[in-house]
C-alpha positions in Angstrom: 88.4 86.0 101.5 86.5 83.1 98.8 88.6 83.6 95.5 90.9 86.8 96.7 93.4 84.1 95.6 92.0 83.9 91.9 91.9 87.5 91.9 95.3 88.4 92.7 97.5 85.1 92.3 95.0 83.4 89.0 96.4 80.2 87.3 94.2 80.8 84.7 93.6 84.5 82.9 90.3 85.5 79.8 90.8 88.8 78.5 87.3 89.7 77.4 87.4 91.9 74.1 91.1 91.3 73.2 92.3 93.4 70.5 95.0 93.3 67.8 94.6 97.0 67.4 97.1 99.2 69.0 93.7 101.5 69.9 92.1 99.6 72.1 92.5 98.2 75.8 92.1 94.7 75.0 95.4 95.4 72.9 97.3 97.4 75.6 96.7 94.7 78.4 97.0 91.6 76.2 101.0 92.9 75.5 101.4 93.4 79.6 100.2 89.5 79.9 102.7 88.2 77.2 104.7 87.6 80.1 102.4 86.1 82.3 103.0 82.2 82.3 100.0 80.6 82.9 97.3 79.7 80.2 95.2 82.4 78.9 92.1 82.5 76.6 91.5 85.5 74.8 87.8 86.4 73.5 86.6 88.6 70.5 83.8 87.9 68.0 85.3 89.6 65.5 89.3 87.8 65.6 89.9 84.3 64.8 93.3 84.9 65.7 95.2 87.6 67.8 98.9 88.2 68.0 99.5 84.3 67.3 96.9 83.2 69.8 93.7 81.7 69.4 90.6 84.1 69.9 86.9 82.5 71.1 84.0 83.9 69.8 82.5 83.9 73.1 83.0 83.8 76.8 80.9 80.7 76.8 83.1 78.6 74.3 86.0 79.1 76.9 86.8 76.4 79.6 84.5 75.9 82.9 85.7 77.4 86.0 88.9 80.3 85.1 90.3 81.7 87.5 90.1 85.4 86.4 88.7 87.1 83.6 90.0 90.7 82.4 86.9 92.2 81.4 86.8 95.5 79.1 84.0 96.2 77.0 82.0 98.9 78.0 79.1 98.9 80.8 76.7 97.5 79.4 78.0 94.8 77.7 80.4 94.4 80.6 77.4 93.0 83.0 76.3 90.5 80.2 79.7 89.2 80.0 80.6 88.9 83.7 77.4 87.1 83.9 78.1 84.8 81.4 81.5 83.7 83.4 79.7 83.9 86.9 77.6 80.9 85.4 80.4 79.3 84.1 82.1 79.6 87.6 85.1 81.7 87.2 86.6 82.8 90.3 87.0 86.1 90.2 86.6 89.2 87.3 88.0 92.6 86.7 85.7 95.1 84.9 87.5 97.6 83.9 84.4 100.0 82.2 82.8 103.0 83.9 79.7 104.1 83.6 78.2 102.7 86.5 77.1 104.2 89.7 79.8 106.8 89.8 77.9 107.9 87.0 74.2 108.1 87.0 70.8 105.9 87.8 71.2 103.7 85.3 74.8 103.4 86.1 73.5 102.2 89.6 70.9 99.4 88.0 73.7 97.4 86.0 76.2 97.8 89.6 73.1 96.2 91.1 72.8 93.8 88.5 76.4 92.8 89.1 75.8 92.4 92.9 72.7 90.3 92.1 74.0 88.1 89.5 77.5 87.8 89.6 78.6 88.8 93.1 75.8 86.9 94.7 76.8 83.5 92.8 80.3 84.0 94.7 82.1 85.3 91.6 84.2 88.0 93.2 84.7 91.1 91.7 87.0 94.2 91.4 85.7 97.3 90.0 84.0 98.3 88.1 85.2 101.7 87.0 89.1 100.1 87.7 92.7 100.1 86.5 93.0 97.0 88.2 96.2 95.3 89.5 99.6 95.3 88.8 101.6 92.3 90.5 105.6 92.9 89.6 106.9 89.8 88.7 103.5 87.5 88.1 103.4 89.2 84.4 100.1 89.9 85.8 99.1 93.6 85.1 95.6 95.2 83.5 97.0 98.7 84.2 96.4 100.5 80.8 97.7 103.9 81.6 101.2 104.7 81.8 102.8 104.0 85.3 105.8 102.6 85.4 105.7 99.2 85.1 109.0 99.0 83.5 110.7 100.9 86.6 108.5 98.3 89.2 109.1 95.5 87.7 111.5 94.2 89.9 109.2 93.2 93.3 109.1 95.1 96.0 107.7 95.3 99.5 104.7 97.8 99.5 101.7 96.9 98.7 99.2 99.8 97.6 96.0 99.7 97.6 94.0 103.2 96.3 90.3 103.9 95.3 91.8 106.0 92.8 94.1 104.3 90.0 94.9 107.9 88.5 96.2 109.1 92.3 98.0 105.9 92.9 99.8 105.2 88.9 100.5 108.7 89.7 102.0 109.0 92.7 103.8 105.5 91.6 105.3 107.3 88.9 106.9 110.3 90.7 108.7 108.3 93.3 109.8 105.8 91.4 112.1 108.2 89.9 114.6 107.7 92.8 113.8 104.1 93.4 110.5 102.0 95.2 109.0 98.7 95.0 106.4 97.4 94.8 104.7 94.0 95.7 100.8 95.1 94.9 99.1 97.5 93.1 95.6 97.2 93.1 93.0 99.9 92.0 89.6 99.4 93.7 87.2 101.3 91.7 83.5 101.6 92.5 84.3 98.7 95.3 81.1 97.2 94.0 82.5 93.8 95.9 86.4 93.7 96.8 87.3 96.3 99.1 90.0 97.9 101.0 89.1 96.2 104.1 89.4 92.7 102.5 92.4 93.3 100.9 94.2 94.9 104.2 93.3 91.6 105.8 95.0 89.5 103.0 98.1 91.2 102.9 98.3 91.4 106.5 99.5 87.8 106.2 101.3 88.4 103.1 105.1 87.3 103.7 106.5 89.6 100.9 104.6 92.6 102.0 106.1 94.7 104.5 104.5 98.0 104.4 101.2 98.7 103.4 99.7 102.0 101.6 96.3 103.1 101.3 94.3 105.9 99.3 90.7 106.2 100.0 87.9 109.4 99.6 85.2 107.1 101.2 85.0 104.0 103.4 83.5 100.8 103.0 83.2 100.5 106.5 85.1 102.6 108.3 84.9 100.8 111.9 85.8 97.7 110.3 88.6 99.2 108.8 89.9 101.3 112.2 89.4 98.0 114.0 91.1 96.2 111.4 94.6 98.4 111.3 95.0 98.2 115.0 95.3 94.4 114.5 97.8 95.2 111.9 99.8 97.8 113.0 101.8 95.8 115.7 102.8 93.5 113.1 103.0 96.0 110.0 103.0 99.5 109.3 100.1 101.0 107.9 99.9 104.4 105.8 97.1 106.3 104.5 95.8 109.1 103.0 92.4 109.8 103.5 91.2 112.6 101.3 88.8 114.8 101.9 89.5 117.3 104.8 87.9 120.2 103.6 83.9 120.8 103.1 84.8 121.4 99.5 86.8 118.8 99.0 84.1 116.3 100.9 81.4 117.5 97.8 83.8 116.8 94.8 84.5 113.1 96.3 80.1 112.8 96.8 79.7 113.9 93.3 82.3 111.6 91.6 82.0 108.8 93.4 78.5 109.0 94.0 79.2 108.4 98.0 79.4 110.6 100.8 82.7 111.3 102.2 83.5 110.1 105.9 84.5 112.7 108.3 88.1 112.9 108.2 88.5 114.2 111.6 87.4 111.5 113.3 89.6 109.2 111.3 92.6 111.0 111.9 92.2 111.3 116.1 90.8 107.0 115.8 93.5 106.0 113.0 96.2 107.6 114.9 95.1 106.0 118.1 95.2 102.7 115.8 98.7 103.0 115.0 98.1 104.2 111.7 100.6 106.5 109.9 98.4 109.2 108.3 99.9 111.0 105.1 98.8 114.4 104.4 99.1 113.9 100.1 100.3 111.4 98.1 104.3 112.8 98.3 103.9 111.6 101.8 102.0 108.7 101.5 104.7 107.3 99.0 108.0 108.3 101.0 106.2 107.1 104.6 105.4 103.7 102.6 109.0 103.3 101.6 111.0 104.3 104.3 109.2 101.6 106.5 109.2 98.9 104.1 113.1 99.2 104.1 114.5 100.7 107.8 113.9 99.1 110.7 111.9 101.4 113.4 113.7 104.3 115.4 114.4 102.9 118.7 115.9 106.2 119.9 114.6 109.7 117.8 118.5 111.0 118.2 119.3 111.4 114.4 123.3 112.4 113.7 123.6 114.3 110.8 126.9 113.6 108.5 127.8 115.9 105.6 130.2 117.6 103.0 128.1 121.2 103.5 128.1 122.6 106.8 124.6 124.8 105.5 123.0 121.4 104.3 123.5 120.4 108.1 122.1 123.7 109.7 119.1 123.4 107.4 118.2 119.9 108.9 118.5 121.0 112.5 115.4 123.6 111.8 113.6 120.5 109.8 114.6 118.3 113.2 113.2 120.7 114.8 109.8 121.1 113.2 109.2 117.4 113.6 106.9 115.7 115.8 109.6 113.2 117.5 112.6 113.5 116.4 115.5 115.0 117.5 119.3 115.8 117.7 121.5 113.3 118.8 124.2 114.3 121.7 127.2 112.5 120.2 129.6 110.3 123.0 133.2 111.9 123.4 134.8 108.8 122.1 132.9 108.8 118.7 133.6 112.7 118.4 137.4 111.5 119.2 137.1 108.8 116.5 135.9 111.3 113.5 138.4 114.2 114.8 141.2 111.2 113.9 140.0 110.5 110.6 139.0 114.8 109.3 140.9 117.4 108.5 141.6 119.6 111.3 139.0 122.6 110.1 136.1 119.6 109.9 133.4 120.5 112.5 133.0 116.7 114.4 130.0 118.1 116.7 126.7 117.3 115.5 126.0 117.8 112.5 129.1 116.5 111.1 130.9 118.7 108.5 133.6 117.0 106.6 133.7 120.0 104.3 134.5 120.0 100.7 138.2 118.5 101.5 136.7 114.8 102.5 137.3 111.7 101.1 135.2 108.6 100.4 137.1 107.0 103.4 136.3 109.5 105.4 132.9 109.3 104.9 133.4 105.5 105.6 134.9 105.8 109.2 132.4 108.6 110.2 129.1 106.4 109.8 131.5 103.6 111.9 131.8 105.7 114.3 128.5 106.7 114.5 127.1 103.3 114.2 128.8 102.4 117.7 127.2 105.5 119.5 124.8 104.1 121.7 123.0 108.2 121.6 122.3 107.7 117.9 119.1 106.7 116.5 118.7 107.4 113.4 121.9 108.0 110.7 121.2 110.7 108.3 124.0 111.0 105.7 123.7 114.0 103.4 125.9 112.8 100.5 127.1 115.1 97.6 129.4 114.5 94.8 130.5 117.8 93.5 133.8 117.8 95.4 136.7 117.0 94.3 137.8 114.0 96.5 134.6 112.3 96.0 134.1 109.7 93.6 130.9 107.1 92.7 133.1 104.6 95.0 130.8 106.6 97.6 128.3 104.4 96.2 129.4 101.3 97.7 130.8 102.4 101.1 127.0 103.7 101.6 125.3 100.1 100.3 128.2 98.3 102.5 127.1 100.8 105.3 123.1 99.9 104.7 123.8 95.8 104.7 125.8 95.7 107.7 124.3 98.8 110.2 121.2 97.9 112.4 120.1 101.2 112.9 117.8 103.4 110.4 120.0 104.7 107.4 119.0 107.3 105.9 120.7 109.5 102.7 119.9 112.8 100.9 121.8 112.7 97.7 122.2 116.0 95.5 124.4 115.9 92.2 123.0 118.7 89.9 121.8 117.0 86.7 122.6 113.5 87.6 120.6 113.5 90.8 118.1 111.0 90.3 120.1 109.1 88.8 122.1 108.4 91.3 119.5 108.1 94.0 118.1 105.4 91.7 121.4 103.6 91.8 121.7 103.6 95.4 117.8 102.3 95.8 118.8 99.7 94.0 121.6 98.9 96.0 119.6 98.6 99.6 119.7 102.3 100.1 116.8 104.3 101.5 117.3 107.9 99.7 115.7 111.1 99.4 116.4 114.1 96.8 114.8 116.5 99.0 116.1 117.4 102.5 112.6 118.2 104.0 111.1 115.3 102.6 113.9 112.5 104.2 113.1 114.6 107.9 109.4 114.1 107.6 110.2 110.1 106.4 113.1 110.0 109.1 110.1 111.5 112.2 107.6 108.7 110.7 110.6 106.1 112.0 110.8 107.9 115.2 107.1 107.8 115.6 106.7 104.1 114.4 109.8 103.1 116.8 107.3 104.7 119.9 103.8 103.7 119.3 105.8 99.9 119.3 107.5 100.9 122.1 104.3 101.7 123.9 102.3 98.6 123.0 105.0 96.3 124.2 
């Protein structure tokens, strides 16, 4: 764990090869660290002077001992400079160049190079071959592709850790669209040093991370790693997507990450058993991840379905009842008196609950009462549209007072034709877990259930 700390948390930031041009990297990354407080030293040979702040000629004019040093020239000249700051004693570097052992031999001689004379004079390092990390709120980001950084930039509770910065900015980007958060992102690149299994120990003990997320084609060590979640996963949830299943698959990952893949297999019967929460792609990987860094765990699998479409509520029960865990709550008689008191007399008030296209906001408000005092529920699932005529965007707020004050898992499909995401993204915002897509909120809803067992079982 030596300098994890000056990695992700630095006091003191370099940017090797900063640029005033709009082109280049060093340009891209120096406007993401504008905002990052601390002091930071900014090297080019060629710039006195960049965006109003001084430029060194050379890492070896800068101060002794920063913390971290953004590093991204290309390979070759990438080893001379992290050198250069492992002798000066900086703490930790990011190099963001490939062309290392992903690549060819040669690639492999400058990786070893690294290990020999940078790594070994406890200079840590992430990468090469990296995005890097992106920490919302810090002003610390080296993320040079698009991905969303104006959408995360409020902190969040997932940290996500991927061996792939284009699969993780990526799968970032698409579900962000209806709302996430993040606390970490951190893209680990040839793993020449800093690897998944460190980094799952430090935020382990992470206060402001509540759910972790991992992506990985290969392991670093993949016992360490199995023995490692099943220390976690009592404590905090786990997900991760292991690429790789198929034979074909397993070649592709050898040839561009120069390792051979792990058999997947294996992991998924041992990570299972570890109380992991496997995702089958990265939709799932990101939904699982946010659904248990907000709800609490299922301590019953009865989910009761509430709705304005009677079809949207027959469509779930066949999703309920292609899920691993979950099922169909049996409501109480009083709570089906309750909602029968408060509906129109055509409403179905069996499960699931149709409040047709004649309900009301208030409506809607009483029925999730109701439900939230049935000892046989589990899981609420509101499937909230607002195409009819009664309803208004005051259904906004009676579901965020529902989510602040209800102890059981909340859950909401939202559907408004064109304005769809938006809404979803103001209820995110607003505490509320939500889904645009009623399969997906089942499979996210039965990854409650099953987290709500496995801690059942280990207690």
């Amino acid at each position: 764990m030596k300098n994890i700390e000056s990695l992700l948390f630095p006091k003191s930031i370099a940017l090797i090869n900063a640029s005033g041009h709009k082109a280049r990297i060093g340009h891209t990354i120096l406007q993401y660290l504008e905002s990052w407080p601390g002091p930071l030293y900014l090297v080019n040979p060629k710039e006195q002077e960049i965006m109003g702040r001084r430029a060194y000629a050379d890492v070896s004019d800068l101060p002794d001992a920063v913390d971290l040093a953004i590093i991204t020239v290309e390979a070759h000249r990438a080893v001379d400079a992290a050198k250069k700051c492992a002798e000066k004693g900086f703490g930790a570097l990011i190099i963001l160049a490939s062309g290392f052992s992903e690549v060819d031999e040669e690639g492999m001689r400058l990786e070893l190079e690294l290990k020999e004379h940078v790594i070994a004079r406890g200079t840590r390092l992430l990468g090469p071959n990296t995005l890097g990390l992106f920490i919302p709120g810090t002003g610390l980001d080296t993320i040079f592709v698009e991905h969303g950084d104006r959408m995360f930039a409020v902190p969040g509770d997932v940290t996500f850790i991927t061996q792939s910065g284009s699969v993780g900015v990526e799968a970032l980007g698409v579900s962000g669209i209806i709302g996430g958060g993040l606390r970490a992102f951190i893209g680990m690149g040839n793993r020449s040093d800093v690897g998944e299994n460190e980094l799952l120990a430090y935020f382990a003990h992470d206060d402001r991370t509540r759910c972790i997320a991992v992506y990985l084609e290969t392991f670093q060590n993949g016992l360490a790693f199995i023995d490692l979640c099943r220390k976690i996963t009592p404590r905090k949830p786990v997900v991760v997507l292991k690429a790789g299943r198929s034979d074909v698959a397993q070649r592709a990952i050898a040839s561009h990450t120069g390792k051979m893949a792990s058999p997947v297999d294996i992991f998924y019967g041992t990570g299972k058993q570890a109380g992991i929460i496997l995702a089958k792609n990265e939709e799932q990987l990101t939904d699982y991840a946010k659904i248990l860094s907000r709800e609490p765990p299922a301590a019953d699998p009865g989910v009761a379905i509430v709705t304005f479409a009677g079809g949207y509520g027959i469509i779930t029960l066949d999703l309920i009842s292609e899920a691993n865990v979950l099922e169909v709550a049996c409501l109480s008689d009083e709570t089906v008196s309750r909602i029968k008191q408060c509906t129109p007399h055509f409403a179905s008030v069996m499960n699931p609950i149709d409040l047709t296209a004649s309900a009301d906001n208030i409506m809607m408000a009483k029925s999730l009462e109701a439900l939230e005092e049935d000892p046989s529920v589990g899981i609420i699932f509101c499937i909230a549209f607002f195409a009819p005529l009664k309803i208004d965007r005051g259904l906004i707020e009676i579901l965020a007072a529902h989510r602040s004050k209800t102890k059981k898992p909340f859950v909401v499909f939202v559907a408004y034709g064109p304005f769809t995401d938006e809404i979803a993204h103001t209820l995110y915002d607003k505490g509320v877990t939500v889904f645009t897509s009623l399969s997906r909120a089942v499979r996210a809803m039965d990854i409650l259930a099953q987290r709500g067992r496995y801690l059942q079982f280990r207690q």
